[in-house]
C-alpha positions in Angstrom: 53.1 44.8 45.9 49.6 42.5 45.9 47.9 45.7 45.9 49.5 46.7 43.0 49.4 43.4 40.9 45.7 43.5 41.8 45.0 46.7 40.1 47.2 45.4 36.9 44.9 45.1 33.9 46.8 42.4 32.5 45.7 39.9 35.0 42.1 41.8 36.0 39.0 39.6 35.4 36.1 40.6 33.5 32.6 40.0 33.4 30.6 37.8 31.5 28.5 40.8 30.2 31.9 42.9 29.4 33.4 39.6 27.3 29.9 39.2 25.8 29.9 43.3 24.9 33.7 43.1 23.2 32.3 40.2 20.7 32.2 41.8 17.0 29.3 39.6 16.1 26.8 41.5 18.8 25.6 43.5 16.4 25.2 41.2 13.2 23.1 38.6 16.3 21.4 42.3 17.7 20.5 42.9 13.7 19.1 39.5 13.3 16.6 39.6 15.7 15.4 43.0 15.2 15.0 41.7 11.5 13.3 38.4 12.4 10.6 40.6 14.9 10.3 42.8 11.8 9.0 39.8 9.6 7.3 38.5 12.1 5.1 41.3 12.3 5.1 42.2 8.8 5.3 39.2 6.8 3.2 36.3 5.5 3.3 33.3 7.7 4.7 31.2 5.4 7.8 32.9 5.2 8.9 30.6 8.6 7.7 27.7 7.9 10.5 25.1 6.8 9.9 25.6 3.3 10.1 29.9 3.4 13.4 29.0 6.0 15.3 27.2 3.1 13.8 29.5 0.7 15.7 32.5 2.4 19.0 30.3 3.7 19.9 28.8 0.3 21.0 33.1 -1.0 22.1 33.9 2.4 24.5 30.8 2.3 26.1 31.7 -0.7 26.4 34.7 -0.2 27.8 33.5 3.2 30.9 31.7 1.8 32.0 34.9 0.0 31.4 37.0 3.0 33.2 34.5 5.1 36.1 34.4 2.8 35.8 38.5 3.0 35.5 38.7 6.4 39.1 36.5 7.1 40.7 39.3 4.7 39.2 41.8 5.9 40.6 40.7 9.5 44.2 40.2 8.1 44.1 44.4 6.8 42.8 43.6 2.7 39.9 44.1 0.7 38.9 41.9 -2.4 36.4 43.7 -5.0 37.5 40.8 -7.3 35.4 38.1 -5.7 32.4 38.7 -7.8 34.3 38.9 -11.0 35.8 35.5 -9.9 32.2 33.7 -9.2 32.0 34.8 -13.3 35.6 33.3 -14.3 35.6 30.6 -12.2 32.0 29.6 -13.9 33.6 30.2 -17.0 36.5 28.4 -16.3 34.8 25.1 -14.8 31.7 25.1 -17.4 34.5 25.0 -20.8 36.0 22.1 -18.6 32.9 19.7 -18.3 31.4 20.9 -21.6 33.7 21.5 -23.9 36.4 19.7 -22.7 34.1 17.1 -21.4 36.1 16.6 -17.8 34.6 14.7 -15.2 34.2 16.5 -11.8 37.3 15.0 -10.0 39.0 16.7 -13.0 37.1 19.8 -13.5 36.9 21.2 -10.0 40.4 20.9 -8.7 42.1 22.6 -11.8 38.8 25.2 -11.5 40.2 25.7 -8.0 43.7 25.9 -9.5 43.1 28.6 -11.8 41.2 30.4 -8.9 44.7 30.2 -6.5 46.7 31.2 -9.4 44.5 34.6 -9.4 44.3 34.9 -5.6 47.8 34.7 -5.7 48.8 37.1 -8.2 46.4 39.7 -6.4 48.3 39.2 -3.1 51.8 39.6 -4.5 50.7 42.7 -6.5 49.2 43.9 -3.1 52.6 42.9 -1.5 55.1 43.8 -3.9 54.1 47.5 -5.5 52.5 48.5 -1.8 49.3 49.6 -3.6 46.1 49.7 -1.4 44.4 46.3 -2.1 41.4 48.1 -2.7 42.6 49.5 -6.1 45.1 46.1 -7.1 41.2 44.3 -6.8 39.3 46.5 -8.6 41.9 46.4 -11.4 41.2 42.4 -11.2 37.4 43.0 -10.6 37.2 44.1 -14.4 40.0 42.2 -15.9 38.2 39.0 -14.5 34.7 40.5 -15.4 36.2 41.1 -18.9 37.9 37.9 -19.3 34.6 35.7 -18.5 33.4 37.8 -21.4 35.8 37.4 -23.9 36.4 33.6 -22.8 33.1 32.8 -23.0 32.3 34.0 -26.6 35.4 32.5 -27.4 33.8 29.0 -26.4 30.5 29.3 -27.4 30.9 31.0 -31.2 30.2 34.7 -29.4 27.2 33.7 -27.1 28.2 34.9 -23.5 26.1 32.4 -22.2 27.5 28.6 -21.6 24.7 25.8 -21.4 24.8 22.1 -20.7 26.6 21.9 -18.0 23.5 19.8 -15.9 23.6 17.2 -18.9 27.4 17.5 -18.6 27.2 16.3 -14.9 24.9 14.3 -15.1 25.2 10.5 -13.5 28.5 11.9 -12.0 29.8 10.5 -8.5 30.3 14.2 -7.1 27.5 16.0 -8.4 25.4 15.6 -5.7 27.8 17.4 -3.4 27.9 20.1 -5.1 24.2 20.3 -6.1 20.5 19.4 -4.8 19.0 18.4 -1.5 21.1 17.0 1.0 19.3 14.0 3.3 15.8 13.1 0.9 15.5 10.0 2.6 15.2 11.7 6.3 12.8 14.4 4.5 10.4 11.9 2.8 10.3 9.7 5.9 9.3 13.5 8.1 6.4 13.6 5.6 5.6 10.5 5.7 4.9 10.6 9.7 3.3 14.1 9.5 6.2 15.7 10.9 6.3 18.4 7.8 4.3 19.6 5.5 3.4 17.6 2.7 2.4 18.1 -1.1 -1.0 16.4 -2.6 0.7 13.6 -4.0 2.4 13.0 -0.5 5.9 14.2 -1.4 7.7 16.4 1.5 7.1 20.2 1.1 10.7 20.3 1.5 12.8 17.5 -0.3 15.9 18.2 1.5 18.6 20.2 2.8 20.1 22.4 -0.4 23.6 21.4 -0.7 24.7 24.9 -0.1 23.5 25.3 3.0 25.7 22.6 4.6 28.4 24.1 2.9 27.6 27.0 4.2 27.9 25.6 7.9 30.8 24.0 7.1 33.1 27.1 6.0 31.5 29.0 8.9 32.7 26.5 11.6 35.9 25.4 9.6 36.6 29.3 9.8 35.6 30.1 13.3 37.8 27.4 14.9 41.0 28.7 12.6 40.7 32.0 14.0 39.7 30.9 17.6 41.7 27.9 18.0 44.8 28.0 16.2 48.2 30.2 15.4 47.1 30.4 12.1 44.1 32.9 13.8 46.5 34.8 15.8 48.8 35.5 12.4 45.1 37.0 10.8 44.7 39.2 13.8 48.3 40.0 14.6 48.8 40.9 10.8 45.5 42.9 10.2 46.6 44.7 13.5 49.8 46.1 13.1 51.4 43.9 10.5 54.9 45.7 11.5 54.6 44.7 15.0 53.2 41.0 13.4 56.4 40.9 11.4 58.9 41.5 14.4 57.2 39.2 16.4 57.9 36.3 13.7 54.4 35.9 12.3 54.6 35.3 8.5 52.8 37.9 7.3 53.4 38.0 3.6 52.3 34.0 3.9 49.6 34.8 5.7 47.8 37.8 3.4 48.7 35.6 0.1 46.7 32.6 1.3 44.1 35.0 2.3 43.9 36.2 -1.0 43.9 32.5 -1.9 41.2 31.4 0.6 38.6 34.0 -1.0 39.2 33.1 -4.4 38.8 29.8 -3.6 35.5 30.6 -1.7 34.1 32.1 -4.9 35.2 29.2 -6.9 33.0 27.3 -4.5 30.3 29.3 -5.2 30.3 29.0 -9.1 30.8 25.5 -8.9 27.3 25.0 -6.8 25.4 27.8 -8.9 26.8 26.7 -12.2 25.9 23.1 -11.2 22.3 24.1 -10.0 21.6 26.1 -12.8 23.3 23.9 -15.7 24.8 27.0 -17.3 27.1 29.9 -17.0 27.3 33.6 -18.1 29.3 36.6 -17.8 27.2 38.2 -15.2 27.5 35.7 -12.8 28.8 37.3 -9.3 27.2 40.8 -10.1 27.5 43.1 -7.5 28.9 39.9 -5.2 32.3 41.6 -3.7 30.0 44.3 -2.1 27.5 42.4 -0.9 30.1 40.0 0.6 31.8 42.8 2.4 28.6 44.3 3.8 27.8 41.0 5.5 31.4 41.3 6.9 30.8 44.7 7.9 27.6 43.5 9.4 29.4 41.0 11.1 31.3 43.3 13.3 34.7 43.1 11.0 36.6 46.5 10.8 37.3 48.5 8.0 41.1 49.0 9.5 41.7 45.3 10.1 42.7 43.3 13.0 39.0 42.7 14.4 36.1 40.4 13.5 34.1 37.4 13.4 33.3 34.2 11.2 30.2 33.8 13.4 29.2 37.4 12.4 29.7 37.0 8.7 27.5 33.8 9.2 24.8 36.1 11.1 25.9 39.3 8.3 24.7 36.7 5.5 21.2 35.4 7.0 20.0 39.1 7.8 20.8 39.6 4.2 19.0 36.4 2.7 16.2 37.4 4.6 15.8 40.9 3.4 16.4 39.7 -0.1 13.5 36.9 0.0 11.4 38.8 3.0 10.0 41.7 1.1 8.6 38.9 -1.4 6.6 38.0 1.3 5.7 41.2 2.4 3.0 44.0 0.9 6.3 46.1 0.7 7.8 46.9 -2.9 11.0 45.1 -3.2 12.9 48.4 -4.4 13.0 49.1 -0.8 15.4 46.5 -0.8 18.7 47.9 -1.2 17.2 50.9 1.3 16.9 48.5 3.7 20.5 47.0 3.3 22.1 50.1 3.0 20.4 50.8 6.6 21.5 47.8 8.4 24.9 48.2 7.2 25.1 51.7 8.9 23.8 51.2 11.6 25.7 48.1 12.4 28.8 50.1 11.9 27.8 52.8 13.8 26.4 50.0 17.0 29.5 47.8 16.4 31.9 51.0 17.4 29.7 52.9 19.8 29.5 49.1 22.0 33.4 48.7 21.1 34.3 52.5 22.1 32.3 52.0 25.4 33.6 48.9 26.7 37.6 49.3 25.7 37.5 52.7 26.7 38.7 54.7 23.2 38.0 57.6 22.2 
């Protein structure tokens, strides 16, 4: 009888390496240092230094929070092509409300964030009710929304689909600068002012401060990571992007649980608009192009599956640097920047094809 408990699988201990191999985000951390030796090699100096460092975070960590967001949905067995469209309505939505309507921020950005859920919503119930692939119900919304931000915005601004003011708007507001600019200046000017960083000619830091979305950018990653680590909330993603059948009989709420999904990454591109909009004191019906696929890619990148039921916060995180550093990299590089989306296209392969072979190998499938 010992003999044979010993040889169960249930209780047989593994090894570090083995636990360390079964991790999704190996090959998003594998992909980030084979891109950081590549820039290393290739690139201009300056591209690590702490200025070309928050030159290349501040893309990857919006991009981040959408690929985040995707990479949760993705885990619980959906796709959202939407959340590009919605960086576009939500900036729509939230630039009418501090211009036109001339709302303050504690106004603006929760019924922004209301309009958002009200979408994410509808695209999970769709999902749920009709039994479509998600993939189609989004793409439906990914124009609907696209077109709506168009239409809305010419509506507001006599036909321009362009929305400006928005900085003026803001301006002198209590909650601006959470959503907007450098994040610790004080710290930053007092680093200059002891030699610690770089410095302009007048004496001003290099680097004035932390962007804003960078710490929001650590702050989704580790608010997501511990949900799906740490809490029954996490098991209901898995268990429902698994076998959502098997989730269901065993009393996990899955119709709850893809709903606020949908939810969570509409919110997350509602995030995202807010900051850009904010940073860039205008709007426009472009906003988000080409956002859902990126998003997904660094979720790819980040070890999530295609089927569901497997993936990583942490690899999302890691999925999103490797792409802000491909974006801003080549600038400081004698490459053309066309070579850009070759790259991309590239990592995203072979990711796929290291994140399966390492999975395969150490569970055994076939």
């Amino acid at each position: 009888m010992t003999e044979i408990a010993s040889q169960d699988e249930r209780i047989a201990t593994e090894s570090m390496m083995t636990r360390l191999m079964k991790r999704p985000e190996l090959g998003a951390i594998g992909g980030l240092i084979l891109v950081t030796i590549f820039f290393l090699t290739t690139a201009s100096p300056s591209m690590f230094t702490l200025a070309g460092i928050m030159n290349f975070l501040t893309p990857a960590a919006q991009l981040g929070i959408l690929g985040i967001a995707a990479a949760l949905l993705m885990i619980g067995g959906e796709f959202d092509l939407s959340i590009g469209s919605m960086v576009a309505f939500a900036g729509m939505i939230f630039g009418v409300l501090v211009v036109n309507l001339g709302l303050p921020l504690i106004l603006a950005i929760p019924l922004t964030m209301a309009f958002a859920a009200a979408t994410g919503a509808v695209n999970g119930a769709i999902v749920l009710r009709t039994g479509l692939p998600s993939f189609i119900v989004t793409l439906a919304f990914l124009f609907i929304l696209r077109g709506a931000s168009l239409v809305g915005l010419k509506l507001f601004t006599n036909g321009s689909t362009q929305l400006r003011g928005v900085r003026e708007a803001v301006a002198g507001d209590w909650l601006t600068p959470i959503f907007s600019g450098d994040a610790f200046p004080g710290l930053f000017r007092w680093l200059g002012d002891q030699g610690i960083i770089a410095t302009l000619n007048n004496g001003a830091p290099s680097v004035p401060g932390i962007p804003v979305e960078i710490l929001w950018f650590l702050g989704v990653a580790g608010l997501a990571t511990f949900v799906l680590l740490r809490t029954a909330a996490g098991n209901w993603i898995f268990a429902t992007g698994g076998d959502k059948t098997a989730a269901f009989n065993s009393g996990v709420p899955v119709r709850r649980v893809k709903i606020t999904l949908f939810i969570l990454t509409a919110l997350a591109a509602t995030l995202v608009a807010i900051i850009t909009v904010i940073d860039t004191g205008s709007t426009d019906a472009r906003r988000g192009f080409m956002k859902e696929f990126e998003a997904i890619i660094a979720a790819v990148i980040g070890g999530c599956l295609l089927t569901g039921g497997y993936g990583s916060a942490i690899g999302a995180f890691f999925g999103a640097i490797i792409f802000g550093m491909v974006t801003i990299g080549l600038t400081y590089t004698g490459f053309d920047q066309d070579w850009f989306q070759v790259f991309l296209g590239a990592m995203l392969l072979l990711a796929v094809v290291f994140n399966n072979a390492i999975r395969k190998r150490v569970t055994g499938e076939r």
